[in-house]
MARKEVO-74281 format. One record per residue (C-alpha): residue in three letters; x, y, z. Coordinates in steps of 0.1 Angstrom, whole numbers, padded with zeros to 4 digits, always signed. Example, Ala and Ser with C-alpha at 12.3 -4.5 7.8 and 13.67 -1.06 7.14 Angstrom:
! residues 2
ala+0123-0045+0078ser+0137-0011+0071
! end
This chain:
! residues 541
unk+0367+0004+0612unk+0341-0014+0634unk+0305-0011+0630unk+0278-0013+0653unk+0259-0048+0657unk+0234-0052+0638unk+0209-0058+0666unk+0209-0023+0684unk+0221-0001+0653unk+0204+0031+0645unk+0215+0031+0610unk+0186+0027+0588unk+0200+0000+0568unk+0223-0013+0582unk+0211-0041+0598unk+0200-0051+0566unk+0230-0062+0553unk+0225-0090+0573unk+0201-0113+0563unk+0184-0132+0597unk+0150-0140+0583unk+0168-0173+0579unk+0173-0179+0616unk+0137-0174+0625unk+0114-0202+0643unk+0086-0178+0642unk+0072-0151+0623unk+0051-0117+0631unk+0023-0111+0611unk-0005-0081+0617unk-0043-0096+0619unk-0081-0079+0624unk-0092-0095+0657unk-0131-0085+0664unk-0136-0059+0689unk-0161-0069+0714unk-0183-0037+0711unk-0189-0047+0674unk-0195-0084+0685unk-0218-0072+0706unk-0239-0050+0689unk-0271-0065+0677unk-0271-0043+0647unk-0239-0049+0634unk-0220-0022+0636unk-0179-0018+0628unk-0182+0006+0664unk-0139+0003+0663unk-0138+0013+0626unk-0158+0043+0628unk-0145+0052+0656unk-0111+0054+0640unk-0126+0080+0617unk-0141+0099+0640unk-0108+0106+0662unk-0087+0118+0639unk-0116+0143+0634unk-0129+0125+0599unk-0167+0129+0603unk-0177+0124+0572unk-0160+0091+0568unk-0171+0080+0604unk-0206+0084+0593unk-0204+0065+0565unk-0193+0037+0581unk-0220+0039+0603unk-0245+0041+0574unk-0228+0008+0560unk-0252-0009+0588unk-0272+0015+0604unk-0290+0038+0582unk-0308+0056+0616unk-0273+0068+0638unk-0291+0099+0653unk-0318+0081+0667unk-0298+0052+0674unk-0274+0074+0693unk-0305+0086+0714unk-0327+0051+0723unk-0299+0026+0714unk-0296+0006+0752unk-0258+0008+0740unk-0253-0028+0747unk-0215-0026+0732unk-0206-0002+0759unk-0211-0030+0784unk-0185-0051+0763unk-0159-0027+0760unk-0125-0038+0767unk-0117+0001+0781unk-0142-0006+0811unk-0119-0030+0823unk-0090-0003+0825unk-0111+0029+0837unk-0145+0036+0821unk-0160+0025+0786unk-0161+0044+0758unk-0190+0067+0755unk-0194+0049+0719unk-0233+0060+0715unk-0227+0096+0724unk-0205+0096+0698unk-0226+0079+0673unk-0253+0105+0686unk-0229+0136+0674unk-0221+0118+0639unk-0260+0113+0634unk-0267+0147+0641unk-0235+0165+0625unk-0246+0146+0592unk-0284+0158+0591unk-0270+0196+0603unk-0245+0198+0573unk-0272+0177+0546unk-0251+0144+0538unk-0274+0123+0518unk-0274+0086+0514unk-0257+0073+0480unk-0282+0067+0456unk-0276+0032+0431unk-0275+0041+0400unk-0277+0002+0384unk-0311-0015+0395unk-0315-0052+0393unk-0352-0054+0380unk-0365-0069+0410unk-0399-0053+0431unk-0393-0059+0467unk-0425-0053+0490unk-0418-0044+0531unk-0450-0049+0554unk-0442-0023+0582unk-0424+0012+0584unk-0411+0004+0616unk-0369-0003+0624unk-0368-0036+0613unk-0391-0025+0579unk-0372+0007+0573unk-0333-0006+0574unk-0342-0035+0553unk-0360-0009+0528unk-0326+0011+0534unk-0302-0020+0523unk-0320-0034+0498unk-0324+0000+0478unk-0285+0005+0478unk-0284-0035+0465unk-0300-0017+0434unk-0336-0035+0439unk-0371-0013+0439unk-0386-0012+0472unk-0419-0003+0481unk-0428+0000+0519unk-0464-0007+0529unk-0478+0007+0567unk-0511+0014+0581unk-0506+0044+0598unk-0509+0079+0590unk-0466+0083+0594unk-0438+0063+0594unk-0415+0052+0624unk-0435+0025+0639unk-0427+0019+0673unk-0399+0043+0670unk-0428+0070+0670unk-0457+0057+0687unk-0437+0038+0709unk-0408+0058+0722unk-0419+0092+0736unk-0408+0123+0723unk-0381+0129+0756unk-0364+0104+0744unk-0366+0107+0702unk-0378+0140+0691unk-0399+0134+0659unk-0379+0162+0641unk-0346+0133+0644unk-0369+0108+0635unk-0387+0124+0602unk-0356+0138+0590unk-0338+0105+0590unk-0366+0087+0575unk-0369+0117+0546unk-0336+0108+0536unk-0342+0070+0532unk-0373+0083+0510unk-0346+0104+0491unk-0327+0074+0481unk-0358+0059+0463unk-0380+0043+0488unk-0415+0043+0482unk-0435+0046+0519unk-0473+0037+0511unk-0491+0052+0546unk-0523+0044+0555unk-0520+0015+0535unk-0522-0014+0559unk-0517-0051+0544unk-0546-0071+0552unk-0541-0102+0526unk-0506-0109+0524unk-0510-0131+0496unk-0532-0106+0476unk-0511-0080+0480unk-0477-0099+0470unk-0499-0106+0437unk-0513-0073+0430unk-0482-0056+0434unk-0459-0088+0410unk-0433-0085+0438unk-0399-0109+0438unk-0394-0111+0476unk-0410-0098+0511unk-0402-0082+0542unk-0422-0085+0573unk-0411-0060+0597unk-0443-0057+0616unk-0440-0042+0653unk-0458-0050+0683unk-0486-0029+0685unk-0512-0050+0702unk-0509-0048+0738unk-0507-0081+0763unk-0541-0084+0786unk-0540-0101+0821unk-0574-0109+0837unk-0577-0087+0868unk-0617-0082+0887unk-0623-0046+0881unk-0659-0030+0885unk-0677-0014+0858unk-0663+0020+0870unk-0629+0013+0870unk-0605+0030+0843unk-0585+0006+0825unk-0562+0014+0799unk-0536-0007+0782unk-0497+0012+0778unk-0495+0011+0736unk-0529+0029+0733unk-0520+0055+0755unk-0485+0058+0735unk-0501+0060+0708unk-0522+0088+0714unk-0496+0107+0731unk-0478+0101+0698unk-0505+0123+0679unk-0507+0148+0704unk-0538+0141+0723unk-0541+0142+0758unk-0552+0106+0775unk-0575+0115+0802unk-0561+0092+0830unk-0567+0119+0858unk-0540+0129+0884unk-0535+0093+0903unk-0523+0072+0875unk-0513+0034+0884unk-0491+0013+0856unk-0488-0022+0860unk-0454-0036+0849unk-0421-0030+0848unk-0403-0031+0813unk-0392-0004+0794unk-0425+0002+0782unk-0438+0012+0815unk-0412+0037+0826unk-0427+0052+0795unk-0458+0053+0801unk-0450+0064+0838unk-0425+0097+0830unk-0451+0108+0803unk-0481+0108+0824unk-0454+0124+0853unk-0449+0156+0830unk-0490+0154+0823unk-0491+0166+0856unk-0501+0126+0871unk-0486+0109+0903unk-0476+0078+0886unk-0465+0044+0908unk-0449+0016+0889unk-0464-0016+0908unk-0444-0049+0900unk-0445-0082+0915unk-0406-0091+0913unk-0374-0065+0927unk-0360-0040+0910unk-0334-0058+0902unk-0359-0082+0877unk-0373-0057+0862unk-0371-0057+0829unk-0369-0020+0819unk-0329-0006+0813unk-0318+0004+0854unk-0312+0037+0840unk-0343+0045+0825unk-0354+0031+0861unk-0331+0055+0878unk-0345+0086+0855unk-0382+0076+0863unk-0373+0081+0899unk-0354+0112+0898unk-0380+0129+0879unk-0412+0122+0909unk-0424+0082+0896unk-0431+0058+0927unk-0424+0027+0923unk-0437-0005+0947unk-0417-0035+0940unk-0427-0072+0949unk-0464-0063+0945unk-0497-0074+0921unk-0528-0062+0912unk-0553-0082+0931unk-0589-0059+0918unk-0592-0024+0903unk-0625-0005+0911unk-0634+0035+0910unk-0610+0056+0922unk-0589+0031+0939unk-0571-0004+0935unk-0564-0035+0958unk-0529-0046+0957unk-0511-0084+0970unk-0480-0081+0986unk-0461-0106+0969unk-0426-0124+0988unk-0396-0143+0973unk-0398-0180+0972unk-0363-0203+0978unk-0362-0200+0941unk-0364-0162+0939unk-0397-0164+0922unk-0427-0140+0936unk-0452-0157+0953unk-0487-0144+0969unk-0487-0134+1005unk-0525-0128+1014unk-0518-0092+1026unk-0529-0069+1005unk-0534-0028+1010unk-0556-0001+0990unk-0540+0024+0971unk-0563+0054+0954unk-0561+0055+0918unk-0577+0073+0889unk-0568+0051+0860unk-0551+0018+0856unk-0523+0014+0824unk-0513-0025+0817unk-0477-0025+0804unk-0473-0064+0801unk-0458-0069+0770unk-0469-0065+0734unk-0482-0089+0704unk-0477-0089+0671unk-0513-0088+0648unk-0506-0118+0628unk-0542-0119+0611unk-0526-0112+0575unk-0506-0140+0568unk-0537-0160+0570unk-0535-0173+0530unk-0499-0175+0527unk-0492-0213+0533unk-0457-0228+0545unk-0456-0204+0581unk-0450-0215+0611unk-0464-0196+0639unk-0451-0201+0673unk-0465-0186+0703unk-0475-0155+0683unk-0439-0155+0661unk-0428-0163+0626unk-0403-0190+0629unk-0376-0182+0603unk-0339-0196+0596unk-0303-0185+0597unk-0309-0161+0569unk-0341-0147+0579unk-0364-0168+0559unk-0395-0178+0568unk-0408-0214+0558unk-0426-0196+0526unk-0397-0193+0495unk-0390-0156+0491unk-0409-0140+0527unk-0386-0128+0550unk-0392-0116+0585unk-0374-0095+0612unk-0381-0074+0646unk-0409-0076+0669unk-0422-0103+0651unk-0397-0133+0651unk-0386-0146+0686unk-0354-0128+0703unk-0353-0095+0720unk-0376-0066+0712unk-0355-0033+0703unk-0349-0008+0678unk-0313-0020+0677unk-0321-0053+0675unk-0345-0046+0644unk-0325-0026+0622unk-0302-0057+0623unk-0323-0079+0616unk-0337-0058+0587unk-0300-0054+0572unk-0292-0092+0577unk-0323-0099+0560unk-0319-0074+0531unk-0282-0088+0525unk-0299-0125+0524unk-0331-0114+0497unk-0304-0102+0482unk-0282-0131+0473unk-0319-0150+0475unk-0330-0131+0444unk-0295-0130+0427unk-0298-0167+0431unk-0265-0172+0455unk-0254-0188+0487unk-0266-0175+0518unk-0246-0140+0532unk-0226-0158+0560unk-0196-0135+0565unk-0167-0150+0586unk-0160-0136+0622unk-0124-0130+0631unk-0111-0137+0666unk-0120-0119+0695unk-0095-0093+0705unk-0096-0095+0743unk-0083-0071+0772unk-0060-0094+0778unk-0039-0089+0748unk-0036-0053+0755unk-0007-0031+0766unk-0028-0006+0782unk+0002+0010+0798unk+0008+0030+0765unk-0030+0044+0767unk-0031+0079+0786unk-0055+0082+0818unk-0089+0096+0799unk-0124+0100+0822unk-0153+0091+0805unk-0169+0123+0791unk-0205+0122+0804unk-0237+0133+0782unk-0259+0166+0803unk-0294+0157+0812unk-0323+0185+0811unk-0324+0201+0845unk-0352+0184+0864unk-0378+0208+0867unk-0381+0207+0827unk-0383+0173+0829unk-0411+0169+0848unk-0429+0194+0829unk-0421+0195+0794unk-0415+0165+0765unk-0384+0184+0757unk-0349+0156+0750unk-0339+0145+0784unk-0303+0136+0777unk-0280+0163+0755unk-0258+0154+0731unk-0215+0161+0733unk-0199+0191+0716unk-0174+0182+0691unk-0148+0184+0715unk-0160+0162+0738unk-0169+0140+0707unk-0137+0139+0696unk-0121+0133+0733unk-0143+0105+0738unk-0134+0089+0702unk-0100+0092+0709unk-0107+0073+0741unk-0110+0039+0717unk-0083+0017+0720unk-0088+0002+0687unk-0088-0034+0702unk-0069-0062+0679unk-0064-0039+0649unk-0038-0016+0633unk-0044+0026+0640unk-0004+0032+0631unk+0009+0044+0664unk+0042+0033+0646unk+0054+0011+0678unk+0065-0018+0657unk+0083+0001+0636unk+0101+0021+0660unk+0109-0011+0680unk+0122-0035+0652unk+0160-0042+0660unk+0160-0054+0626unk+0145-0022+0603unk+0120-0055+0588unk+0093-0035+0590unk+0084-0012+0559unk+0057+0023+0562unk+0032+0019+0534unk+0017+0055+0542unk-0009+0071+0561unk-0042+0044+0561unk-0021+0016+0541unk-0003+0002+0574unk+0027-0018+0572unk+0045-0046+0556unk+0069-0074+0571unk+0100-0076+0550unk+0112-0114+0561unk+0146-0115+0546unk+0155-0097+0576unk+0130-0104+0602unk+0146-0127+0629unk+0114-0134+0650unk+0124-0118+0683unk+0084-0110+0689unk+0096-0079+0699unk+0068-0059+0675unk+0036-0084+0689unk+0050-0079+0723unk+0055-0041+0722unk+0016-0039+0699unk-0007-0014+0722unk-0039-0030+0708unk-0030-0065+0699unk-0026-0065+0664unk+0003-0090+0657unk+0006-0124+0661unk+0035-0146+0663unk+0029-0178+0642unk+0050-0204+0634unk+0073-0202+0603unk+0057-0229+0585unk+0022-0213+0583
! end
């Protein structure tokens, strides 16, 4: 009786009565490549590995993946600059994936149904203080309470949030997202001391017998630039009036309002004042295209009534009005004066250059390095004085609320092993899993589900959220858009393609196993791999 070759049989098991691991040059073996969205984003996040959750419709354990890093995903998913959309390998095949819209729905599905944050249940004896309730003071707080230390969180203002509250306007983060996020960090056994500002670093770290420090404090002093204004002339700077919006009042800037700068800040300060009632113009001496501010927020400002007059500078502010220089484009593409200028009426002037960080406490704490109104620190987040750590707005690299709650959990990770008396955190990064090792002929055609805006007449009127969040529907569509870049989801493909039957089903969420007595290296499995999960390597290795 013949038998079927081995090669092409659909026998399960027959093929394995011939042993060809023996022939084999090379070998097949499944690896974790690094997704570029979780390269990519400055806080950390495994963005594939939740996303895995999330698609098969596992919320609960998509969140909690999340919360390994992020301990803020509703607000994230509303004033994150989603940074790892830009690096996903899908926008190379159609559109990205709509990866904060979907951290937006987890972040808001977890405060409607009550999941709390685990609480530690050993504690490691050690007192950990945080200067600043901000991002960057509040994640760190949030890591270093599940490491099992005792935090305490000292701010001078009257609520917690930092520039997440007086800095981003409500249309953007509404303050219920915000104070329930923070309420459940305070759940978990974080003290937040308000009103408390630190104005003696040094006496405070004594007072209080603390093991290590955080300094998480925000930008809150605003840049000034010299400009000639009269004694009449309203000048304002953009944090102040922030701020103030932030507590409810009303700034009286009067109807023509003028904001110089261009930075994320401004747009602000521009589409706040816009639903005060205000004819704001954006004046900026480079393009648009310099500008430092997101486009979209740019876009949004524009939509909703703000003028904007690029490749321009305030030359004099006076009553009621302001002289401005047309500026031009040198052969180096840098602004330079022109000596034309035109008047343009204005009832207030708002200065959005850029923000400082009040350093003035750190005064008696020796071993600091200041530079340019920083704290230099190293790899792990240390600053030049043993057991102070520092993170966000304060240590050079870009300002951001995602960009702060990473440097808060890298530096909580780091007081960590710095109090427990080990090496430096410095976890290993696996290799980039590229488009190009992608079959993205296996991946269905899938549009990019887009987030609704507020219709536009609310939006010039009211501080009511600008951009909605996705039904779980389109939450699940869009999570199912991932194409889990250089790592396993089980589509079964390898196993269904193996000539051999080599490769074994270890059930659902355990993967699969290589049996090599029978595996004859074809490469058909790392050929045939939608995401790029197998490698050939050579049989020696």
């Amino acid at each position: 009786m013949s038998t079927k070759p081995f090669a092409i049989t659909l026998d399960v098991g027959t093929s394995l009565a011939n042993r060809t691991g023996s022939w084999r040059t090379l070998k097949p073996v499944y690896v974790n490549r690094l997704p570029p969205c979780n390269a990519k984003c400055p806080a950390g996040e495994q963005c594939q590995a939740w996303l895995y959750h999330a698609e098969s419709g596992d919320y609960r354990g998509a969140w909690e993946k999340i919360i390994e890093d992020n301990p803020f995903p509703a607000c994230m998913g509303r004033v994150c600059y989603h940074t790892c959309e830009s690096a996903c390998n899908r926008g190379e095949l159609d559109e990205s994936v709509g990866i904060n819209a979907v951290e937006r729905f987890l972040g808001d599905n977890a405060l409607d149904k009550g999941w709390e944050f685990p609480v530690p249940t050993e504690k490691s004896g050690k007192r950990v203080l945080i200067v600043g309730a901000g991002p960057a003071g509040l994640s760190a707080a949030y890591h270093l309470t599940r490491l099992g230390h005792t935090v305490t969180v000292c701010d001078g203002a009257e609520q917690a949030g930092g520039m997440m509250r007086y800095g981003i306007p409500k249309y953007r983060l509404p303050r219920e997202i915000l104070d329930r996020e923070i309420a459940r960090i305070e759940r978990m056994g974080v003290d937040i001391l308000l009103n408390h500002p630190v104005e003696d670093l040094a006496e405070e770290m004594e007072k209080g017998s603390y093991d290590a420090v955080f300094l998480g404090v925000g930008a809150s002093l605003a840049r000034r630039a010299y400009i000639p204004a009269g004694d009449a002339a309203h000048v304002l700077d953009a944090v102040s009036v922030l701020r103030s919006m932030a507590n409810g009042d009303k700034p009286m800037l009067g109807r023509r309002v003028v904001v110089y700068g261009a930075g994320n800040t401004a747009i602000d300060v521009a589409r706040s004042v816009r639903r005060m009632g205000a004819e704001p113009l954006v004046v900026y001496r480079r393009t648009r295209e310099r500008a430092p501010a997101h486009p979209f927020e740019i876009e949004e400002a524009i939509e909703e009534g703000v003028s904007m007059k690029w490749l321009s500078t305030i030359a004099e502010a006076d009553e009621g009005e302001i002289r401005i220089e047309k500026m031009e484009l040198d052969e180096n593409g840098q602004p330079q004066p022109t000596g034309e200028f035109e008047t343009v009426d204005a009832d207030s002037v708002v200065l959005a250059l850029g923000q400082e960080t009040n350093l003035g406490f750190l005064d008696n704490v020796d071993g600091l390095v200041m530079n340019r109104g920083n704290v230099e620190v190293d790899e792990t987040m240390m600053t030049g004085h043993a057991g102070i750590f520092a993170g966000g707005d304060m240590v050079p690299g870009e300002r951001n609320v995602t960009v702060a709650i990473g440097h808060g959990k890298r530096a909580a990770r780091n007081i960590d092993a710095w109090l427990r008396g080990e090496a430096p955190v410095d976890l290993p990064r696996a290799e980039p899993a590229t488009f190009a090792r992608l079959n993205t002929w296996y991946y269905a055609d899938a549009p990019k589900t887009l987030r609704p805006h507020l219709d536009l007449v609310r939006r010039q009127t009211t501080f009511d959220e600008v951009q909605l969040g996705l039904t779980e529907d389109n939450a699940l569509f869009e999570a199912r858009r991932c194409m889990s870049c250089g790592n396993c989801f089980e589509c079964d493909n390898c196993y269904g393609v193996c000539p051999d039957n080599a490769i074994i089903k270890l059930g659902p969420g355990k993967k699969f196993r290589i049996n090599y007595e029978y595996c004859k290296g074809c490469g058909i499995c790392a050929n045939e791999c939608p995401c790029g999960a197998i490698d050939m390597v050579a049989e020696s290795i």
